[in-house]
C-alpha positions in Angstrom: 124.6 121.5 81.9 123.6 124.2 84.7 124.8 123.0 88.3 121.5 122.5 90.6 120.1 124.8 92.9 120.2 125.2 96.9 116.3 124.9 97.5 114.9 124.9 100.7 113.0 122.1 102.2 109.2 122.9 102.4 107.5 123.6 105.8 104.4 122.7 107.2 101.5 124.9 108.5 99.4 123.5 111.1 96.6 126.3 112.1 96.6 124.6 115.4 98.9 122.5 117.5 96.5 121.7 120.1 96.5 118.0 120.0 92.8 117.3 121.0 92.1 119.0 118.5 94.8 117.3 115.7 93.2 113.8 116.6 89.4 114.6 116.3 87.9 112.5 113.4 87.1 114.6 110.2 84.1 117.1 110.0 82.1 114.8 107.6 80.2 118.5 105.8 83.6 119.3 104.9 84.7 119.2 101.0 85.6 115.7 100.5 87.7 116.9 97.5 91.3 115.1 98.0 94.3 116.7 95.1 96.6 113.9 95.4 95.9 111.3 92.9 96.1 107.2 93.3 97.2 104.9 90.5 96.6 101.2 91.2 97.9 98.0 89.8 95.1 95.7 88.3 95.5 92.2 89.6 93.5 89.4 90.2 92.0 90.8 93.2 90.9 93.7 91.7 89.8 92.5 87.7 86.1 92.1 88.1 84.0 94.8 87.3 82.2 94.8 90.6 85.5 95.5 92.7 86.9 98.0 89.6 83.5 100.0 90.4 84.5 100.1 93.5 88.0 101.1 93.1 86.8 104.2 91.1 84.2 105.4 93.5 86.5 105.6 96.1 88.9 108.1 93.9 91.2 106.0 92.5 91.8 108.2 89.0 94.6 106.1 86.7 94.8 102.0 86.6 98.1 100.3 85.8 98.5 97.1 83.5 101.6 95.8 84.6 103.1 94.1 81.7 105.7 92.2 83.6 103.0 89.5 85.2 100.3 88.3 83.5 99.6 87.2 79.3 98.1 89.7 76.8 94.8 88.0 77.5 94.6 89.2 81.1 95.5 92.6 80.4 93.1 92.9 77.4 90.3 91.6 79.9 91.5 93.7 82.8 90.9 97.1 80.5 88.0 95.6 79.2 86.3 95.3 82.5 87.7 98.8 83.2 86.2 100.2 80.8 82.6 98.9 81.6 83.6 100.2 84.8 83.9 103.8 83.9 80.5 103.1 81.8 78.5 102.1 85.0 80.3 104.7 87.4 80.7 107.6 84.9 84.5 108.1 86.1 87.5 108.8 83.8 90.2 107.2 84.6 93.5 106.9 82.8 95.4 104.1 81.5 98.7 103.2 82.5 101.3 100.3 80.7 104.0 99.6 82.7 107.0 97.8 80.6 108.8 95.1 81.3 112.2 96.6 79.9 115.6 95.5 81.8 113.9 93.7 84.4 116.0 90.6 85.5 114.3 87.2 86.5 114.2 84.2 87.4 113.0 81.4 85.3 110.3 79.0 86.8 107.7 77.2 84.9 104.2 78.7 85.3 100.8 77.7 84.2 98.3 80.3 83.4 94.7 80.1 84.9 91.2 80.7 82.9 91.8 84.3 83.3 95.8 83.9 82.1 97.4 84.9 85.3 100.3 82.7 86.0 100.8 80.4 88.7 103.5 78.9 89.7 104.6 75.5 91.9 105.3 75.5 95.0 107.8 78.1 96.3 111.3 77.7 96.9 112.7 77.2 101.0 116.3 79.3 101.4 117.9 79.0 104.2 120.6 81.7 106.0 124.4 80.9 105.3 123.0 78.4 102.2 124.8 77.8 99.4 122.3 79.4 96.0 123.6 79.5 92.3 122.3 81.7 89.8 123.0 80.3 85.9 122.8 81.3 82.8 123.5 77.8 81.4 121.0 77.7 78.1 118.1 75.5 79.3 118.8 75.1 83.2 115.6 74.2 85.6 115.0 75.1 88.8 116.5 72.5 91.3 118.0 72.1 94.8 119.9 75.4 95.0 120.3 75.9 91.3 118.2 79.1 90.3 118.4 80.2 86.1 118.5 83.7 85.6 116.9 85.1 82.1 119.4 87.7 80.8 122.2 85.3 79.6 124.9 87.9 80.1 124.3 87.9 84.0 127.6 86.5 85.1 129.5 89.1 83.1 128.2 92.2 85.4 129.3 90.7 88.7 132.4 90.2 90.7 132.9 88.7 94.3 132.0 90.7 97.2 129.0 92.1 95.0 125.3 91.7 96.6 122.0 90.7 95.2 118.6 91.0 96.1 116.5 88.1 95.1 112.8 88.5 95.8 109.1 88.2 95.0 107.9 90.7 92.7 106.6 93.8 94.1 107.7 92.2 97.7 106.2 93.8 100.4 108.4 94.5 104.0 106.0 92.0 105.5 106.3 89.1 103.3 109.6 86.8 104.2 109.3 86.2 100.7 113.3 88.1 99.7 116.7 87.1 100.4 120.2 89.0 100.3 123.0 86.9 98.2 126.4 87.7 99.1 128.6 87.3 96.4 131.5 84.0 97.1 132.3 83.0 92.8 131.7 83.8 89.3 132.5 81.3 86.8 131.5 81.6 83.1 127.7 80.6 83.7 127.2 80.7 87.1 127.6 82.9 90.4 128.0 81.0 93.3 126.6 82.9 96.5 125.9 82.6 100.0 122.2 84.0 101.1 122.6 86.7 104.5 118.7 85.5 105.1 116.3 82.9 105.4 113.5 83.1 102.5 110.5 81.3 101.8 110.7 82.7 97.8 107.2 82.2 95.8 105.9 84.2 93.0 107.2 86.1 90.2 111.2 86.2 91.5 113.3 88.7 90.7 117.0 89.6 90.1 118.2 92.6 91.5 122.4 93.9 91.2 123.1 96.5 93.4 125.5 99.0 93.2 128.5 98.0 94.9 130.3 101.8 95.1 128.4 103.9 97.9 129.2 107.0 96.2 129.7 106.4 92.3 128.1 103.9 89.9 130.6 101.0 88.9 128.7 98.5 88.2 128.6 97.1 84.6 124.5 97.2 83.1 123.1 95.0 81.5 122.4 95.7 77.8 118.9 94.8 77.5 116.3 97.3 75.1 114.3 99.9 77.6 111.2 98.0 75.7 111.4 94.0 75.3 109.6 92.7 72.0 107.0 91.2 74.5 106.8 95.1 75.2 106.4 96.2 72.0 103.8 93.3 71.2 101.2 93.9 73.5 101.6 97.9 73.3 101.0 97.8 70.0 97.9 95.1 70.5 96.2 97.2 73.4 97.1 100.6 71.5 94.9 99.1 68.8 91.7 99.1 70.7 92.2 101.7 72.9 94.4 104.4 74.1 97.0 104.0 75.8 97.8 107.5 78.0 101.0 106.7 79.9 103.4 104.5 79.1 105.7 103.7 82.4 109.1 102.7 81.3 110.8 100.3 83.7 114.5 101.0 84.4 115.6 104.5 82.4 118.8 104.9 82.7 119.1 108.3 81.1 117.1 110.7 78.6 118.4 108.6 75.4 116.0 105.8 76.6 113.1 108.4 76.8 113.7 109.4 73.1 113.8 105.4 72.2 110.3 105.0 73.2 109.0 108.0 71.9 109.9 106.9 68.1 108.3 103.1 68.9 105.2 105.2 69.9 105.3 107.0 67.0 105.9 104.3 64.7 102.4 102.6 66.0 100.3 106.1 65.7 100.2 106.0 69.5 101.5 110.1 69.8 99.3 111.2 72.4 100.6 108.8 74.9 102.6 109.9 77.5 105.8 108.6 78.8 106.6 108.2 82.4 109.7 107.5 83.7 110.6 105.6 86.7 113.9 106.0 88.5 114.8 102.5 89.8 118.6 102.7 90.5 121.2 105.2 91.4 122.2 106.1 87.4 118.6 107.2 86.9 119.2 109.5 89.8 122.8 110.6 88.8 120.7 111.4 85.0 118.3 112.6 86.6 118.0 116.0 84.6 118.2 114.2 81.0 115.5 112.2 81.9 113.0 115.2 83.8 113.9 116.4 80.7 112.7 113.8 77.8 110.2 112.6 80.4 106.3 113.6 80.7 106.3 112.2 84.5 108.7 110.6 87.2 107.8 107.5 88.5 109.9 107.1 91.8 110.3 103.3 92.1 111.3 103.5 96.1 110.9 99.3 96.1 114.4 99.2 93.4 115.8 102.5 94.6 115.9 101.8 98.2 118.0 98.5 97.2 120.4 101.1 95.4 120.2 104.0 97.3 122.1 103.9 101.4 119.0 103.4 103.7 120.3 107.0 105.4 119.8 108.6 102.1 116.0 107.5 100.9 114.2 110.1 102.3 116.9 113.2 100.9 116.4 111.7 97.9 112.7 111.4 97.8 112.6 115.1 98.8 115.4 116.4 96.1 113.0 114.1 93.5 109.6 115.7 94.4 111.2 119.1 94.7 112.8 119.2 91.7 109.7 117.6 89.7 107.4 120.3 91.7 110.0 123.4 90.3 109.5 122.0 86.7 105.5 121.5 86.8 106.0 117.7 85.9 103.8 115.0 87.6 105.8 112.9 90.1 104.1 109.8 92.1 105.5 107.7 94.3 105.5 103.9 95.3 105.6 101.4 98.1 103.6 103.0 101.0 101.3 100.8 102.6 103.4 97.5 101.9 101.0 95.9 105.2 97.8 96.3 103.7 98.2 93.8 101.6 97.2 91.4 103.9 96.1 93.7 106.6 93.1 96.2 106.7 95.3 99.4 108.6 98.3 100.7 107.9 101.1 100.8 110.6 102.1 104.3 112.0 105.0 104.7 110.1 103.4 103.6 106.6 100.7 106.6 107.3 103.1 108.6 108.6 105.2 108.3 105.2 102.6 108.7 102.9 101.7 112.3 104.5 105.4 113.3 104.3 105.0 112.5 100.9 101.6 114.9 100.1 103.5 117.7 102.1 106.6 117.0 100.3 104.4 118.1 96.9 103.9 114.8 95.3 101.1 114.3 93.0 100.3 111.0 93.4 100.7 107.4 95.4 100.9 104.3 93.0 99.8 101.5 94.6 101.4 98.1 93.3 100.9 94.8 95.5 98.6 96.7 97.5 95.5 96.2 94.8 97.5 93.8 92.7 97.3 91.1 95.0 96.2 92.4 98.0 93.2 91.4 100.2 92.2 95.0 100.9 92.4 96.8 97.6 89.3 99.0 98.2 90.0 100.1 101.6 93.4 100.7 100.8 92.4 103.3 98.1 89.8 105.1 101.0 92.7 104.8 103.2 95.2 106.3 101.3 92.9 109.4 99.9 91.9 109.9 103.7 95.7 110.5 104.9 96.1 112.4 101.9 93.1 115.0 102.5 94.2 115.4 105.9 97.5 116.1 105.1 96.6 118.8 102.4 94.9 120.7 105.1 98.8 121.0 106.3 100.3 121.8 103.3 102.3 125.3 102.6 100.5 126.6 99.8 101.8 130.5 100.0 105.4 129.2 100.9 104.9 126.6 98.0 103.7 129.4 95.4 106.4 132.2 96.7 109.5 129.6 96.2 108.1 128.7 92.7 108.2 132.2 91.9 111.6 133.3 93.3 113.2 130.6 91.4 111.4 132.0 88.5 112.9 135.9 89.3 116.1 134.1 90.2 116.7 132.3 86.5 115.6 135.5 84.7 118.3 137.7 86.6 121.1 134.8 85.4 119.1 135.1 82.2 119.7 138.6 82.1 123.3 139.0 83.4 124.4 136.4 80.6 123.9 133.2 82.5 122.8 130.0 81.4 118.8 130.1 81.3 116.8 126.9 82.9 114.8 126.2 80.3 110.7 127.4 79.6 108.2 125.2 82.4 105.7 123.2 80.8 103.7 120.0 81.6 105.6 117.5 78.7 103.2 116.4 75.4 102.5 113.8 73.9 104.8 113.4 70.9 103.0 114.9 68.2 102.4 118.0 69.8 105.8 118.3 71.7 107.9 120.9 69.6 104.9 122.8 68.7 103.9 123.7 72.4 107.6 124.3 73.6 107.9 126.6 70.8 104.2 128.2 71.6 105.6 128.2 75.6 108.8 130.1 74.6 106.8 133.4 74.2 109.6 133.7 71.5 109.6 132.9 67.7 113.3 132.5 67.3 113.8 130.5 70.1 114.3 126.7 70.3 111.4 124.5 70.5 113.3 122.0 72.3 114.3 124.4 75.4 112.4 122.0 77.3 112.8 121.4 81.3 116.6 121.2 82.5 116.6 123.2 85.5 115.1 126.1 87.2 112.3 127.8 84.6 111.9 130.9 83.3 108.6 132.8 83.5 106.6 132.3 79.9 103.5 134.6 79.6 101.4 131.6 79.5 102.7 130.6 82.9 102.3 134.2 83.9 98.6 134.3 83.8 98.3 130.5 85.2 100.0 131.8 88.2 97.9 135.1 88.5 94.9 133.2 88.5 96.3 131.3 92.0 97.1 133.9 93.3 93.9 136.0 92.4 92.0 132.6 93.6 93.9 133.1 97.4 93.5 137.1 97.5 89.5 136.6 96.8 89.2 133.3 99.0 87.9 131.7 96.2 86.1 128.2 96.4 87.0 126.8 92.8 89.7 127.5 90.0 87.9 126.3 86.5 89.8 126.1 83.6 89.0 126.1 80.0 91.3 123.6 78.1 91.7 121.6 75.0 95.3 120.4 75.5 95.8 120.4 79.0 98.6 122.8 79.2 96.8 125.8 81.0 95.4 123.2 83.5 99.1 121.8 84.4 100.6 125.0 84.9 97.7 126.1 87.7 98.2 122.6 89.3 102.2 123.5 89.4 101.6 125.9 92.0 99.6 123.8 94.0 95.9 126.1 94.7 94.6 124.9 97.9 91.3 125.2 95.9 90.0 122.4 93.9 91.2 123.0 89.8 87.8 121.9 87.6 89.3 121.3 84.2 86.9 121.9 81.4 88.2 119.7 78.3 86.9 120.8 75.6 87.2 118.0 72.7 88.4 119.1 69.1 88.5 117.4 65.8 91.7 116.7 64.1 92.3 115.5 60.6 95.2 113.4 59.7 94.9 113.7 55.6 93.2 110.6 56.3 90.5 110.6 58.7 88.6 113.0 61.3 89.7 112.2 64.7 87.9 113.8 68.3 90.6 114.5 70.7 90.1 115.3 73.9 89.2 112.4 75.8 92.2 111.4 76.1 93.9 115.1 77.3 91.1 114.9 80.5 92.2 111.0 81.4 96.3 112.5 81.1 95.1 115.2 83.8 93.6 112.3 86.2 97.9 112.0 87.8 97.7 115.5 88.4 97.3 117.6 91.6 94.4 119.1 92.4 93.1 118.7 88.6 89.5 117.7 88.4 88.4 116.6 84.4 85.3 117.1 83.5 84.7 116.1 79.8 82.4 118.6 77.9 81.9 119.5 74.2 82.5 122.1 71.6 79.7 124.7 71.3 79.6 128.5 70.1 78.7 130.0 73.4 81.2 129.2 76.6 78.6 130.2 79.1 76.5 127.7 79.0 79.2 125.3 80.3 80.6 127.2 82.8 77.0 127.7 84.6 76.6 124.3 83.9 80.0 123.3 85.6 78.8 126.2 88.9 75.7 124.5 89.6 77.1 120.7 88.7 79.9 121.8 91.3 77.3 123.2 94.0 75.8 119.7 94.0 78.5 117.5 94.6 79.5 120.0 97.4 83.1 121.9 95.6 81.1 125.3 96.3 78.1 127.1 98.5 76.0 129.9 97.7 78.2 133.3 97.5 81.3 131.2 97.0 83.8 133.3 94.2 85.3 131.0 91.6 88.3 131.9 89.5 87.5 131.3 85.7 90.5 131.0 83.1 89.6 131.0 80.0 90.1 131.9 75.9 87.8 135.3 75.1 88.5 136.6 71.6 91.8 135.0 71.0 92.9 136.3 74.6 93.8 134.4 77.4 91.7 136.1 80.5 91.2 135.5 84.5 87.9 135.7 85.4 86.3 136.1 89.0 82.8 135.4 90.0 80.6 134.7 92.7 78.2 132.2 92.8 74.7 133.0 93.4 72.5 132.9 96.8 71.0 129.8 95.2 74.2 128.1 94.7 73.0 126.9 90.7 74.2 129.6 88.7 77.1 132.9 89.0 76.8 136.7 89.4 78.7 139.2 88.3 81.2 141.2 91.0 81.4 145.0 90.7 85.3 146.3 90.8 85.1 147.8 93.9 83.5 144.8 95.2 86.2 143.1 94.0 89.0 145.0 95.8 87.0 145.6 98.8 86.5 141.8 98.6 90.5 141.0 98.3 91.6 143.7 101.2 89.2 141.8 103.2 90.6 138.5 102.4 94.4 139.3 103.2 93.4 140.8 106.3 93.8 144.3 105.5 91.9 147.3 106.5 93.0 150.5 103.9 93.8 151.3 100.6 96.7 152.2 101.7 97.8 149.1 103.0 96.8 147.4 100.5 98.6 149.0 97.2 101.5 149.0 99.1 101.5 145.4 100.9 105.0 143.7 101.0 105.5 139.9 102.1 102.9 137.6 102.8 100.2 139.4 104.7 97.0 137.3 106.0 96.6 134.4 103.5 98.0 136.2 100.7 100.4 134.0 98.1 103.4 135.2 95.4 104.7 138.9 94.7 102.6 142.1 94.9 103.8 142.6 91.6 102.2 139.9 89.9 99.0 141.1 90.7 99.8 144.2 88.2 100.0 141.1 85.5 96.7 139.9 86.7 94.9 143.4 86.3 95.4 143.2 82.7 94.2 140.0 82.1 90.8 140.2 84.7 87.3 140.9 83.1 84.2 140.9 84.7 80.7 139.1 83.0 76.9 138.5 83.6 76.0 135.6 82.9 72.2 133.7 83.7 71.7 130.3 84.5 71.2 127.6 82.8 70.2 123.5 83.5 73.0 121.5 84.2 73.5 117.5 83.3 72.9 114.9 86.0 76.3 114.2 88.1 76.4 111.7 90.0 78.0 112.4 93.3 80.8 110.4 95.3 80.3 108.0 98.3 80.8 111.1 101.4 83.3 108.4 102.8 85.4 108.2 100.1 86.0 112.1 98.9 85.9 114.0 95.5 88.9 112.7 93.6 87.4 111.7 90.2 84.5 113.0 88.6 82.9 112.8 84.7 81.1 115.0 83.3 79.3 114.4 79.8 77.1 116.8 77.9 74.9 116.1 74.9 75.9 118.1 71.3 73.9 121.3 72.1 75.3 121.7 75.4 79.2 122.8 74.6 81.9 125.2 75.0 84.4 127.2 72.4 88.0 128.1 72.6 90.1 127.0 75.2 94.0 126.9 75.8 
C-alpha cells in the first residue's frame, strides 16, 4: 500500500477583513444558490407531509431512514410521505438507509405508537460514583442498577480499567442524558462499573467500548455482521417499492465489510444503490484507505469518533478525512453540528463556527441526525445550516483548492513515470452493476485493471482532463453557470471534485436498459445520487434527438430562478458526435435564451477576466494571475476540446422557484416526451 501524502491545510480568502463589513446581513439580490448539501434524519417531528414540504423548500436534498429506531411500518410511511412531498414541491431528493449493523444496546421494553415509533417507560436516574452492571445474562430486565446489554458476547471484549460510554441515541452535548462507566469487574455475564457522571438516561440507550490504547487499537471487536437480519429485512422490503440510493453502513471496520454489502445488494437487484461508509471508531480511521476505496461516500460519524478519537485530535482528523475524500472526488458529509438546536432555535457560536470550518475544509455535506429526528426546530435548522454554509462559500479557496488537486495529479504521474507505485485513476464510485465497467472506461487504458479504483493520490484520466478544463475555462471567462450533460453521473462528479465557485446544473438525461427480462428507465435515480454532492444541481430531463432544445430550456429556466442575468457566459459540457466537448456561451440581453461568442471575443473576454492587458501577457502567464485557477497548460487541453454554436430559443417548462430565505439548493426539473436531450457522459 502507498504511504500517504504531506498535503497542506487549505486557506481561506476573505476579499475583505474590514469587520463592519464581515457582519452586515446578506445582500438578499444575491444568488441564493448554496453547494453544500443537507441530509436529515426523518423522525417524528418531521414525518408529516406538511413539515417534509417544508424541509425540501428550505434545500434539504437527501432524507435519512434510520433503521436503528423505529419498525418497518414507520419507515415505509416516512418515505411514503416523502415521496408525496417531492410530488407537491417538485424537489428530488435522495434516499438514504442507515443500518443498524454492530450497534450495541441496551435492552428496555418499548411500546410502539399508531405511527410505530417506540416509546419507552420512564427513564433511568444514575447517579456519580454509583454502582451500574451491564449483563448479558439470557433474559435479564432492566432493574435497580442492573442494565442487559444485546450482544451476548459483551463481557468477553472488556477488561478492568476499560471505559464505556452509555447514552441516549444520537445524544446531543446539551442533553444530561449520557454517562461515562469506569470499568471496576468482569465476571462471565456481567461488568461491574462505577459511572464518572450523573445521568438522567431515557431513550434508545446505547453501548459504546472505547479504545483503551491512545495510540494503537487493542481492543477485542465484537463479531457482529456489518448488516443485521433486521437490516437485511427491511432493505429488501423498502428496495421493493422504491429505490433505495445510499445505503449508510453503520460501523465499517475495513473495505472487506464494503464488499459484504455490495453482494447483499446484488443479491436483491438493488445495484444502483450506493454504499456510504461511516467511520465511527479509530480502526475505520487506521483502514481508512481500504474503505475510501470499496466505498461510494464517507460518512464521518464525529458523535462515535469523538468517543474514540483524543479530544486534541478531532479536528486533525476531520481535516485529514475531508482532505483526503476531496483528493479522491468522493462525497464526504459530516455529523453532529448543531447538537443545541434540538431544543433551541440558534445555534451557539461555536456550533456555527464548526460548521463553516467544515464548508472551508471542503466537505460536501452536513447530516443532520437528532436535529430533525427529534428536534423542535427541524425547519429552521435546515435554513440555518444552508445560511452558514453560503456564507462560508463566499470564503472558500477555490483557485488554491483547484491548483492543489492538480499538483497532486502532476505529482503521481512523475512517481508513475520514474517507476513508482501509481495512486489509482479518480472517479466518483458506482453503483455495483456499473462499477468495473466505468473504472475500466476511466483508465483511458484497455489493458489496465478495472479495479484500479481510489487508493491514494490520482492520476490524471482524459475524462478527468476535460472535467477539469471546463472549471478552469468556467473561472478564466467569469462564467455564471457550469451545465453538464449526463446519463451516469460521472462527468458531473468529476467537475464538483474541483469545487467551481459557480453553480454545476446537471442535466440527467434518462436511458432505457434491458435486463433480458424487462425495459427499465434509468436515470432518476443517477440525479437523486448527485443531491450529496457539491455544488451539483439535478435537473431531471429526457431523451430527445436534438440537445439544444434542453440546454435553452435549462438557460432560460436558470435566468428565472435567478443562477444567471442577461450577458452572463455559461460553460456547457457535453457529448457532440461521440466527443466529449467544452462549450462556452453567453446568454442573451434578454436573459431567456444563449448567443454565440466569436473567438476573439472569447480571448479578449478571458484576458479581461484574469486581469490582464496583452497578448503577451497572456500566452505567457505563470501562477495564479487575477482570478485565474490550475496550470496554464491545461488550457492547451481545453483548446482542443472548445467549440462554439448558435443556437435560438426556445420555451422552457414552468420551474417553480425557491423561498428567497432559504437559497437554491434543490431544484426539479421535468420535461414532457418531445422536449429531450441526446447523448450525454
Amino acid at each position: 500500500m502507498p504511504p500517504f501524502r504531506t498535503t497542506k491545510a487549505k486557506t481561506h480568502l476573505l476579499k475583505s477583513t474590514d469587520l463592519s463589513s464581515i457582519c452586515e446581513p446578506a445582500d438578499p439580490n444575491e444568488s441564493a444558490f448554496t453547494a453544500t448539501k443537507v441530509v436529515f434524519t426523518i423522525g417524528p417531528a418531521c414525518q408529516d407531509v406538511e413539515t417534509l414540504c417544508r424541509i425540501l423548500d428550505a434545500g434539504a436534498t437527501c432524507a435519512r431512514c434510520d433503521l436503528t429506531w423505529g419498525s418497518l411500518g414507520f419507515h415505509k410511511k416516512s418515505l411514503a410521505n416523502l415521496a408525496e412531498a417531492m410530488k407537491r414541491t417538485r424537489k428530488l431528493c435522495a434516499i438514504m438507509v442507515d443500518s443498524v449493523g454492530r450497534e450495541l444496546i441496551i435492552n428496555r421494553p418499548t411500546q410502539d405508537d399508531e405511527d410505530g415509533w417506540p416509546t419507552f417507560e420512564a427513564g433511568i436516574a444514575v447517579e456519580a460514583n454509583q454502582k451500574v452492571i451491564l449483563s448479558t445474562k439470557p433474559g435479564a430486565t432492566i432493574g435497580g442498577n442492573l442494565l442487559p446489554v444485546s450482544y451476548s458476547k459483551f463481557t468477553s471484549m472488556i477488561k478492568q480499567g476499560d471505559t464505556i460510554f452509555l447514552g441516549r441515541y444520537l445524544v446531543t452535548g446539551s442533553e444530561e442524558s449520557s454517562c461515562y462507566l469506569t470499568v471496576d469487574e468482569v465476571k462471565s455475564d456481567e461488568v461491574i462499573c462505577t459511572s464518572r457522571n450523573s445521568a438522567q438516561l431515557d431513550g434508545l440507550l446505547t453501548v459504546f467500548h472505547t479504545e483503551r490504547s491512545a495510540d494503537t487499537l487493542q481492543n477485542i471487536q465484537n463479531d457482529l455482521p456489518i448488516l443485521t437480519e433486521y437490516d437485511k429485512k427491511v432493505i429488501k422490503a423498502i428496495s421493493k417499492e422504491l429505490e433505495i440510493d445510499f445505503l449508510s453502513l453503520s460501523f465499517v471496520r475495513e473495505g472487506e465489510d464494503l464488499t459484504v454489502a455490495r453482494e447483499f445488494l446484488e443479491s436483491i437487484g438493488a445495484t444502483t444503490t450506493k454504499l456510504a461508509a461511516k467511520c465511527e471508531t479509530r480502526q475505520s480511521l487506521f483502514n481508512f484507505q481500504a474503505i475510501t476505496e470499496a466505498a461510494d461516500a464517507i460518512i464521518m460519524s464525529r458523535g462515535n469518533l469523538g468517543l474514540d478519537v483524543l479530544p486534541e485530535k478531532m479536528a486533525l482528523a476531520q481535516k485529514a478525512v475531508i482532505s483526503n475524500c476531496n483528493l479522491l472526488g468522493k462525497p464526504v458529509l459530516i455529523t453532529r453540528v448543531v447538537d443545541t438546536m434540538v431544543n433551541a432555535p440558534r445555534p451557539t457560536r461555536a456550533e456555527a463556527t464548526d460548521v463553516a470550518n467544515a464548508v472551508l475544509d471542503g466537505v460536501d455535506g452536513i447530516l443532520l441526525g437528532a436535529e430533525t429526528l427529534r428536534g423542535k426546530y427541524a425547519v429552521q435548522t435546515v435554513q440555518t445550516i444552508l445560511a452558514i454554509c453560503h456564507q462560508a462559500e463566499k470564503a472558500f479557496d477555490h483557485n488554491y483548492h483547484f491548483e492543489h488537486l492538480m499538483q497532486e495529479a502532476l505529482e503521481a504521474e512523475a512517481e508513475r513515470d520514474m517507476g513508482g507505485l501509481g495512486r489509482s485513476i479518480s472517479s466518483m464510485s458506482f453503483g455495483s452493476g456499473e462499477r468495473e465497467q466505468m473504472a475500466h472506461q476511466l483508465s483511458g487504458n484497455a489493458g489496465s485493471s478495472p479495479h484500479l479504483m481510489n487508493t491514494g493520490s490520482p492520476l490524471m484520466t482524459k475524462l478527468e482532463s476535460i472535467a477539469s478544463s471546463a472549471v478552469r475555462a468556467a473561472d478564466k471567462v467569469g462564467a455564471a453557470l457550469i451545465i453538464v450533460y449526463t446519463q451516469s453521473g460521472q462527468t458531473a462528479s468529476l467537475i464538483s471534485k474541483y469545487r467551481p465557485p459557480m453553480p454545476i446544473l446537471t442535466l440527467v438525461i434518462p436511458t432505457l436498459k434491458n435486463d433480458g427480462m424487462k425495459w427499465t428507465l434509468v436515470g432518476r435515480g443517477v440525479a437523486r445520487q448527485c443531491q450529496i454532492q457539491r455544488g451539483l444541481l439535478p435537473v431531471l430531463a429526457a431523451p430527445s434527438p436534438s440537445g439544444d432544445t434542453l440546454l435553452h430550456e435549462a438557460v432560460s429556466m436558470s435566468s428565472r430562478v435567478g443562477l444567471t442575468k442577461p450577458n452572463d457566459h455559461i460553460v456547457v459540457v457535453q457529448m457532440i458526435s461521440d466527443s466529449l466537448v467544452v462549450k462556452i456561451l453567453s446568454v442573451d440581453e434578454l436573459g431567456e435564451g444563449i448567443k454565440p461568442i466569436r473567438p476573439q471575443s472569447l480571448v479578449d473576454m478571458m484576458k479581461a477576466t484574469a486581469g490582464m492587458e496583452d497578448d503577451e501577457e497572456f500566452e505567457g502567464m505563470n501562477g495564479r494571475p487575477g482570478n485565474t485557477i490550475g496550470q496554464p497548460s491545461i488550457m492547451n487541453g481545453l483548446n482542443r476540446h472548445m467549440v462554439h454554436t448558435t443556437s435560438t430559443i426556445s420555451n422552457a417548462p414552468n420551474v417553480p422557484t425557491a423561498p428567497a430565505t432559504t437559497g437554491i439548493a434543490n431544484m426539479h426539473i421535468a420535461t414532457d416526451a418531445s422536449k429531450m436531450n441526446g447523448k450525454a457522459q
